[in-house]
C-alpha positions as CSV (number, residue, x, y, z in Angstrom):
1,X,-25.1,-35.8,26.0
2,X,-28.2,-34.2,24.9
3,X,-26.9,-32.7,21.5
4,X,-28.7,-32.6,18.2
5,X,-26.1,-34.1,16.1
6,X,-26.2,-34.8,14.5
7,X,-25.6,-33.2,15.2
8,X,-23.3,-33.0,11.2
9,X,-17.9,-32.2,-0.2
10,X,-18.6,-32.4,-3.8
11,X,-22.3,-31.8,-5.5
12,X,-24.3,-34.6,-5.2
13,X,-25.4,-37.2,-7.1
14,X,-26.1,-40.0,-5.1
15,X,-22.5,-41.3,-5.8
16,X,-18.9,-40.9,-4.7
17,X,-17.3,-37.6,-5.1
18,X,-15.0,-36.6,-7.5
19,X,-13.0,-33.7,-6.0
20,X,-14.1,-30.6,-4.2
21,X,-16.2,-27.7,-5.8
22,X,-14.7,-25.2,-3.6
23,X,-13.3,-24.0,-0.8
24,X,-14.8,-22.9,2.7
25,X,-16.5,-19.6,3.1
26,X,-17.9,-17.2,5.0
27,X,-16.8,-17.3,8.6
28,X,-16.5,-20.6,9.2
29,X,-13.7,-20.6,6.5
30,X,-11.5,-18.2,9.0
31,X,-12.2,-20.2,11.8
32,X,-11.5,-23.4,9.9
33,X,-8.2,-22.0,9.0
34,X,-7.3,-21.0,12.5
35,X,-7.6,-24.6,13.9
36,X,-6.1,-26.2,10.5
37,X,-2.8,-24.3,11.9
38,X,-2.4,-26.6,14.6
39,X,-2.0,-29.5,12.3
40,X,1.1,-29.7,10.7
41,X,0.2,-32.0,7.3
42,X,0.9,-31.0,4.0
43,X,-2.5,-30.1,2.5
44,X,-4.0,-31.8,-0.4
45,X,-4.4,-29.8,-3.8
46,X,-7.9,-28.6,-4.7
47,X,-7.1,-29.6,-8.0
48,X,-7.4,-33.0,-9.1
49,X,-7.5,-34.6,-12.5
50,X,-9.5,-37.9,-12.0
51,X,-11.6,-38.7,-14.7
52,X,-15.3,-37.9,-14.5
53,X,-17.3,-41.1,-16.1
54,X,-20.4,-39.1,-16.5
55,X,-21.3,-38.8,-20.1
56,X,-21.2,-35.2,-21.8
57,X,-23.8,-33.0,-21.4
58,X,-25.7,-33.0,-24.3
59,X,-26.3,-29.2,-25.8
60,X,-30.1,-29.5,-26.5
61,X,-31.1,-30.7,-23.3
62,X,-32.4,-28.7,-19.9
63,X,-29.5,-28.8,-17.6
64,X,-30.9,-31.3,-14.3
65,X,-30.7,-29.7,-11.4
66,X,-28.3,-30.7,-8.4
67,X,-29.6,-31.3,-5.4
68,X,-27.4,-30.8,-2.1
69,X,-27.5,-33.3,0.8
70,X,-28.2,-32.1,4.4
71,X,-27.8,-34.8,7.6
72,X,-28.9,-34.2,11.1
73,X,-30.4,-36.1,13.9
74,X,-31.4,-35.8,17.7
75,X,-30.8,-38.2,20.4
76,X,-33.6,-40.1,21.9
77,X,-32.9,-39.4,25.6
78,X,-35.1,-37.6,27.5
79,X,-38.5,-35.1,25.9
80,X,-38.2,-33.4,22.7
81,X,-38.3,-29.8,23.5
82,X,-38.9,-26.9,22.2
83,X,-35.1,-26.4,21.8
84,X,-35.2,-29.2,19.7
85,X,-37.8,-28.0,17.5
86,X,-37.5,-24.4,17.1
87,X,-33.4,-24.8,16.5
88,X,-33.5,-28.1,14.6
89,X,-36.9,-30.3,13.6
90,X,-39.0,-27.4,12.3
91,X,-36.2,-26.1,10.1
92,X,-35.8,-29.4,8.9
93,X,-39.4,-28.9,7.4
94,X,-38.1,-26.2,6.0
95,X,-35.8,-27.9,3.8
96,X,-37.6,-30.7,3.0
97,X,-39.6,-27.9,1.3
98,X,-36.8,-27.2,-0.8
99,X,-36.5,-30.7,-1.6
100,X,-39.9,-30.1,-3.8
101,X,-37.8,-27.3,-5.7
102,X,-34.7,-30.1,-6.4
103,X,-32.5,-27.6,-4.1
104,X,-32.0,-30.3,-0.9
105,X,-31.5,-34.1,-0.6
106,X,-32.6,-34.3,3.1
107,X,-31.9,-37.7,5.4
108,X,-32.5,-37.2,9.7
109,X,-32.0,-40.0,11.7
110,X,-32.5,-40.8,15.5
111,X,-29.0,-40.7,16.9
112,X,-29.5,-43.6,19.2
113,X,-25.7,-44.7,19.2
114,X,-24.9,-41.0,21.0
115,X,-27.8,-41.7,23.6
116,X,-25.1,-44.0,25.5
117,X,-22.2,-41.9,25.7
118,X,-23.5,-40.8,29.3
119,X,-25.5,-42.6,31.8
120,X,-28.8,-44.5,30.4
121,X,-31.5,-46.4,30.8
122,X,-31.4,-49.2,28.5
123,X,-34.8,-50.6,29.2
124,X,-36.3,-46.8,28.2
125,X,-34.0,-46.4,25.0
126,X,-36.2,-48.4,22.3
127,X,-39.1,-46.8,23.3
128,X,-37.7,-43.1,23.9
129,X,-36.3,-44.2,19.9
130,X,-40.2,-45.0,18.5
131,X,-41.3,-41.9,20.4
132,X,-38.3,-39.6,18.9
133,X,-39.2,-41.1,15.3
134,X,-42.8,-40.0,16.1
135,X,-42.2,-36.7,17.2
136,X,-40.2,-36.4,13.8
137,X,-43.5,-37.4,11.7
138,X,-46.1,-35.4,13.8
139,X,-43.8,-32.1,13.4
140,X,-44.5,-32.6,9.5
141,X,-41.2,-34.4,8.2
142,X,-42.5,-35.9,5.2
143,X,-40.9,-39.3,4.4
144,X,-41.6,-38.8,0.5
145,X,-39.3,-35.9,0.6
146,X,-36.8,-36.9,3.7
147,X,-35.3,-40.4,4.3
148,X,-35.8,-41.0,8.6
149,X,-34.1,-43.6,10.1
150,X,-32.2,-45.0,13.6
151,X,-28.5,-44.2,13.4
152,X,-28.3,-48.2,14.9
153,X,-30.1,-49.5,11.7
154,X,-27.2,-48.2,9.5
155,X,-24.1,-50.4,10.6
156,X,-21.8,-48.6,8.4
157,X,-22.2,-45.8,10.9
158,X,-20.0,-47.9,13.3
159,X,-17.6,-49.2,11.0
160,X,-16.8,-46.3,9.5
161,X,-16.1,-44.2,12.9
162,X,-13.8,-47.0,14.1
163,X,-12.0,-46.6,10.5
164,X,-11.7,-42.7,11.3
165,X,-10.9,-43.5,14.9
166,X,-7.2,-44.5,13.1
167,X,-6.5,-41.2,11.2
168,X,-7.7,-39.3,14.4
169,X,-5.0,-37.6,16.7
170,X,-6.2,-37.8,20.2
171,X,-5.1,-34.2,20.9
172,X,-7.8,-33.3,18.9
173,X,-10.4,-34.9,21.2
174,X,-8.9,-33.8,24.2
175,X,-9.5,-30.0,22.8
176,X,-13.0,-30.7,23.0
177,X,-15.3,-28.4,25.0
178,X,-18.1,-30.4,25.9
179,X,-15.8,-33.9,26.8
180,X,-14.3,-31.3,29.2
181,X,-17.2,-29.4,30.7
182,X,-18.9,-33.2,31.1
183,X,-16.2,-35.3,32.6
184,X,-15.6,-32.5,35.6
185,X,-19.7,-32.6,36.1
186,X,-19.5,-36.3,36.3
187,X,-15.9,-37.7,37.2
188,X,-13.5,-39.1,35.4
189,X,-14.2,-42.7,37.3
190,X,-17.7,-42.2,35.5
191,X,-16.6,-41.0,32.4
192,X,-16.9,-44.2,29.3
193,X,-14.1,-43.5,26.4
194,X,-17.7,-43.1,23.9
195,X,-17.9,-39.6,25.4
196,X,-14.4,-39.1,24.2
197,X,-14.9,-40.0,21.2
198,X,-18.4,-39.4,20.0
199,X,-17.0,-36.7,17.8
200,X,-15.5,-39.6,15.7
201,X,-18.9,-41.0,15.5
202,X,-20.4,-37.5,14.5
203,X,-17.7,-37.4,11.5
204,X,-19.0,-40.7,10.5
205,X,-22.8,-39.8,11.1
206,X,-21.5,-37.2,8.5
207,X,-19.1,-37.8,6.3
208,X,-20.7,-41.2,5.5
209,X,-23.4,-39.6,3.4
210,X,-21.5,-37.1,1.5
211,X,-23.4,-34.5,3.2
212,X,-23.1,-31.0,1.5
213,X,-24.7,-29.1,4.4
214,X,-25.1,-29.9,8.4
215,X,-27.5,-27.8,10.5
216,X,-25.8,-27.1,14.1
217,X,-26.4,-25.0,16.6
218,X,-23.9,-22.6,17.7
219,X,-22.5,-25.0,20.1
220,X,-22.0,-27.4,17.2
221,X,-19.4,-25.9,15.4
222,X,-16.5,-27.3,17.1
223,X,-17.3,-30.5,16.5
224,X,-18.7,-29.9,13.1
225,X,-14.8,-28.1,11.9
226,X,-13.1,-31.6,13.5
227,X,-15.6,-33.5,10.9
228,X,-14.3,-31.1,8.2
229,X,-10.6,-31.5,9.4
230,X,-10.6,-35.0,9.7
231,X,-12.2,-35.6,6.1
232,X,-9.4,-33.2,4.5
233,X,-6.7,-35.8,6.6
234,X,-8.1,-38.8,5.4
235,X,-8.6,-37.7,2.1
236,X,-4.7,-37.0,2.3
237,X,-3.7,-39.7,3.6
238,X,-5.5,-42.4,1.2
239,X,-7.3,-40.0,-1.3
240,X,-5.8,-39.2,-4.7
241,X,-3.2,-41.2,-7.1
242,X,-2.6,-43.6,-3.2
243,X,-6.4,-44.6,-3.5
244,X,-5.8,-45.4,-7.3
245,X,-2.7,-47.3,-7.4
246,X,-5.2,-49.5,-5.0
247,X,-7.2,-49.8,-7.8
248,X,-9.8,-47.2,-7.0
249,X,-11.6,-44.6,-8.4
250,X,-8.8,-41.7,-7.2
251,X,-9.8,-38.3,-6.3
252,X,-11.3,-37.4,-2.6
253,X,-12.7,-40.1,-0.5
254,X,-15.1,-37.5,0.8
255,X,-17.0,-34.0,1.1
256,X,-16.1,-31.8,3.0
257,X,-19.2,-30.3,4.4
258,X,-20.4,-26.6,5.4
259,X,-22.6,-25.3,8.7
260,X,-26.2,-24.2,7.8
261,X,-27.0,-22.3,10.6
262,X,-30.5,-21.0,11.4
263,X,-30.8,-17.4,11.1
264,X,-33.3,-17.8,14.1
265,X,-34.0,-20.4,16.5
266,X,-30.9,-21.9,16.4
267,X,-30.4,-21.8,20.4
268,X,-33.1,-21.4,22.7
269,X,-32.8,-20.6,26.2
270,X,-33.8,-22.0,29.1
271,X,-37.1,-20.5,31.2
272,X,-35.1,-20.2,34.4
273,X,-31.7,-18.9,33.0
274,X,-31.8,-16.7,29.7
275,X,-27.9,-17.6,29.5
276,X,-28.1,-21.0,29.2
277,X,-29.4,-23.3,26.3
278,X,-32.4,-25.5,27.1
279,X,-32.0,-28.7,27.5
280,X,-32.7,-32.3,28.4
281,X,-30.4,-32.6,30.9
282,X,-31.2,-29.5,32.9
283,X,-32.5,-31.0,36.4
284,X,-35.2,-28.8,36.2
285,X,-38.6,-29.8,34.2
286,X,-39.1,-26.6,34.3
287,X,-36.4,-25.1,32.3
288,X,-37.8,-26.0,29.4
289,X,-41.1,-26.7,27.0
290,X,-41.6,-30.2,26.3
291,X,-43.6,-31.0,23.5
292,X,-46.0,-33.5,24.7
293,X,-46.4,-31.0,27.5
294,X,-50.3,-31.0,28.1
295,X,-52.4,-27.3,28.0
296,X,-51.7,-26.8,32.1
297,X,-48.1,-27.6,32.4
298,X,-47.4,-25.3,29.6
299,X,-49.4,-22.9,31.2
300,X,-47.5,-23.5,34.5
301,X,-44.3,-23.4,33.0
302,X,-44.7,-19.9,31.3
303,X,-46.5,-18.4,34.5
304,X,-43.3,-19.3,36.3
305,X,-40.5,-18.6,34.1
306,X,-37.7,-15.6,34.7
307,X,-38.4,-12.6,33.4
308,X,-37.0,-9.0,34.8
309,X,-38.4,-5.6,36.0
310,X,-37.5,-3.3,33.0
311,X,-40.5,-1.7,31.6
312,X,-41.9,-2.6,28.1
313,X,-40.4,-5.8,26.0
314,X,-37.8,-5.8,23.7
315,X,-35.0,-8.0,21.4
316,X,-31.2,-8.1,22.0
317,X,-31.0,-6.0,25.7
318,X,-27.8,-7.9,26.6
319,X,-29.1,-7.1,29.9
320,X,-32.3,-9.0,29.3
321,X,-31.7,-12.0,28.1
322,X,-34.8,-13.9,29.5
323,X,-37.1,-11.1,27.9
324,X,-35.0,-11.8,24.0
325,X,-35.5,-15.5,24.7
326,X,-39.0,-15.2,25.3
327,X,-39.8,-13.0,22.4
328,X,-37.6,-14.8,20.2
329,X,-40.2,-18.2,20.9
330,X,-43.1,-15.8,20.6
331,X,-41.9,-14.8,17.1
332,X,-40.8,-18.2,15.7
333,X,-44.0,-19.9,17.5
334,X,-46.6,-17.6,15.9
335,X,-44.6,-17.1,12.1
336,X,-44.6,-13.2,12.9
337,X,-41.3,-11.8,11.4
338,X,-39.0,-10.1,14.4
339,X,-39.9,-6.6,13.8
340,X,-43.8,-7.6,13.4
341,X,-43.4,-9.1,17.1
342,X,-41.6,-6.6,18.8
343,X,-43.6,-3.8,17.5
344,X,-47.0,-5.6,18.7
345,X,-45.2,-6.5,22.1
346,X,-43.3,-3.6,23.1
347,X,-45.9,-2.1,25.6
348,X,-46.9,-4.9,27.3
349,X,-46.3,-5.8,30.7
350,X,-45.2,-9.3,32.0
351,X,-48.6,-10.8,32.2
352,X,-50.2,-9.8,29.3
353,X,-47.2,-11.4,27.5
354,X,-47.1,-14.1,29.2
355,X,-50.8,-15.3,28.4
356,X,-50.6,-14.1,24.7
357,X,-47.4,-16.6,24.7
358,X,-49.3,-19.4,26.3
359,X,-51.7,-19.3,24.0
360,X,-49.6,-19.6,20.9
361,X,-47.7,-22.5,22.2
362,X,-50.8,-24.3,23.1
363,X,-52.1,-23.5,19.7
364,X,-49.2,-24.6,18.2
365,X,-48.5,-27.7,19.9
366,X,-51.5,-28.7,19.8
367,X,-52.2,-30.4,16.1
368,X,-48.8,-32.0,16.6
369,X,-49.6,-33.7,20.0
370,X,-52.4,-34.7,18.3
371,X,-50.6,-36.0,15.1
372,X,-47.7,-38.2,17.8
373,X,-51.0,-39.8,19.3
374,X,-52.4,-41.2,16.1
375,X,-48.6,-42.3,14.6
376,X,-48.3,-43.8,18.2
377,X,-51.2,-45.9,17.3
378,X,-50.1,-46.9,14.2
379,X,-46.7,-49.6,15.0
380,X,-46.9,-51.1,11.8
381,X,-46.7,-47.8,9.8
382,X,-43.7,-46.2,12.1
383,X,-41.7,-49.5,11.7
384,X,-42.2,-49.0,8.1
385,X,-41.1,-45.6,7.8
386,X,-37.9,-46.5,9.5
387,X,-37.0,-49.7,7.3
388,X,-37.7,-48.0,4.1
389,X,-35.2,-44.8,5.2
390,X,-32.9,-47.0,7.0
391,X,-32.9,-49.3,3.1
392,X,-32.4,-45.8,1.5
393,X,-29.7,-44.2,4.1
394,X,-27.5,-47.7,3.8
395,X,-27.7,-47.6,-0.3
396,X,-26.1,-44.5,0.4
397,X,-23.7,-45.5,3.1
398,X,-22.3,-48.7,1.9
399,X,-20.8,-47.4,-1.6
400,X,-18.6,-44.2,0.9
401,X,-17.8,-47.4,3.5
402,X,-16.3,-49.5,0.7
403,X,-14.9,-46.9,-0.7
404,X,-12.9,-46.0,2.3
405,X,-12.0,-49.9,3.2
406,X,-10.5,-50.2,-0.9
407,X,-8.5,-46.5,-0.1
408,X,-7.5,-47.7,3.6
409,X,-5.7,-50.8,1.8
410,X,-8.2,-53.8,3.4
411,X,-9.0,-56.7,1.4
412,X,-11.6,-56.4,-0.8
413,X,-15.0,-58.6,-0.1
């Protein structure tokens, strides 16, 4: 499947949410409102009266400051790639270092339940988990500011997608551009259900944490506007004065959450097609960076890549892609700003670029190859990071998961 999921409401306060702040916006919102059309339910008033049980705020104090939740996760199948940290690990770092200014609440999680939605190999999938986990640490997530965990550790993740699973209208899965592209590559004889419904699981993965904001890619945001359509349905459906008469707390059973897209880095490109995204499952090593890639394959890799035969380098030539995509990984490798890297690149020729590239991913990589090595060493600590964010992510989890059985009507434990 090789998608960072991840991967995927109200302000957060580590509890339930009381009813939306407001609605969508930007561009996503007009988008939203376009696939909403389809759906012929009446929509559920932004409005609602349930009664906060916070205490007032008291006049003479400092106002606390509300932090916003962000989710995401990558599968454990295959290398982690420089895809996969330039459009979604090293801006997680980035908002873990919000976290220090109270701004984000951040949890990422190995997406291990998504790794079996294709074609596996079971007896690789723990260790391809441990690895993933350790790729996570050596990029510099800090586990005193972000909660990482396996998606597998978490039950509720399941249970809660199956409880979605019954408010979701298969006609929205079949819509689905990936399921679509996929089962032609592969056959429908081949095809499991899981890659039918893995956007169900992605809601949950979601919506179970009363996210606030989920990082995706451009490719993302299909799946990311079903999690957003499906919470507004179920929150219908058993939300309000239904969930109350049940005896619970009223209001919206969940968030609804919004895209944070990347203003860079967000999709990089394969090194043998500029038009297509790199990724795991490309047959071809080398498509793409991966980063455990020692000094000489990197090397290799860039000292075969596409390029063209215009003269001089330069961003956004629709008719060079392969040259945007590899100044684009220049610029986000070596922390210049875009007009800082095209000005100091735009007379070169193909080879002096292409060793001035090496160099900064070899430099770059480096420390964090380094960093895996040592956290590789070190089982104990690694199995300890993950229990104490998998304790933390089900605190969280649990309270939205029986939250949704009391609204859904099941007996109560």
């Amino acid at each position: 499947m090789s998608r960072s999921v991840l991967s995927q409401f109200l302000i957060l306060s580590n509890t339930s949410p009381r009813c939306p702040s407001s609605t969508s916006s930007g561009g996503f919102s007009s988008r939203y409102l376009k696939l909403s059309s389809f759906y012929q339910y009446p929509r559920p008033s932004r409005c609602c009266c349930s009664i906060s049980l916070e205490q007032p705020a008291d006049p003479h104090s400092s106002p606390t400051p509300v932090k916003k939740r962000v989710v995401s996760g990558v599968q454990p199948t295959g290398s982690i790639h420089l895809g996969n940290y330039l459009g979604a690990i090293k801006n997680w770092i980035s908002l873990q270092l919000k976290s220090l200014q109270n701004t984000y609440d951040t949890l990422f999680f190995i997406v291990d339940l998504h790794a079996i939605t294709l074609s596996y190999d079971a007896q690789h999938l723990s260790k391809a988990t441990r690895d993933t986990a350790a790729i996570y640490l050596a990029c510099g997530v800090d586990t005193s500011k972000a909660s990482v965990f396996v998606q597998s550790h978490v039950r509720a993740h399941v249970e809660l997608m199956w409880l979605l699973s019954s408010a979701t209208p298969i006609g929205w899965l079949n819509r689905m551009i990936q399921f679509k592209e996929k089962s032609r590559k592969v056959g429908d004889e081949n095809v499991g259900v899981a890659l039918l419904t893995y956007p169900v699981l992605m809601a949950s993965d979601i919506l179970l944490y009363q996210s606030d904001y989920v990082p995706v890619g451009e490719d993302q945001k299909q799946h990311l506007e079903l999690t957003r359509e499906l919470a507004e349905r179920v929150n219908y459906l058993y939300g309000g004065r239904k969930w109350r008469k049940l005896g619970g707390r009223g209001g919206m059973i969940f968030k609804v959450p919004e895209p944070l897209i990347p203003p860079a880095g967000a999709r990089v490109m394969s090194l043998t097609d500029g038009l297509s995204k790199m990724s795991k499952s490309a047959p071809s090593d080398q498509s793409r960076i991966n980063l455990l890639d020692s000094k000489d394959v990197i090397a290799n890799k860039i000292k075969r890549c596409k390029t063209d035969s215009f003269p001089g380098l330069e961003f956004d030539n629709p008719d060079r892609p392969e040259c945007n995509n590899l100044l684009s990984i220049y610029q986000l490798i070596s922390g210049r700003t875009k007009e800082e890297a095209a000005h100091e690149c735009q007379d070169m020729n193909w080879g002096v670029f292409k060793t001035l590239l090496t160099d900064a991913l070899i430099d770059h990589l480096h420390p964090i190859q380094v960093r895996y090595e040592e956290i590789m060493s070190e089982s104990a600590y690694l199995d300890r990071i993950l229990a104490e964010g998998a304790t933390k992510a089900a605190d969280i989890a649990d309270a939205t998961l029986n939250n949704v059985y009391q609204a859904m009507g099941f007996l109560r434990r």
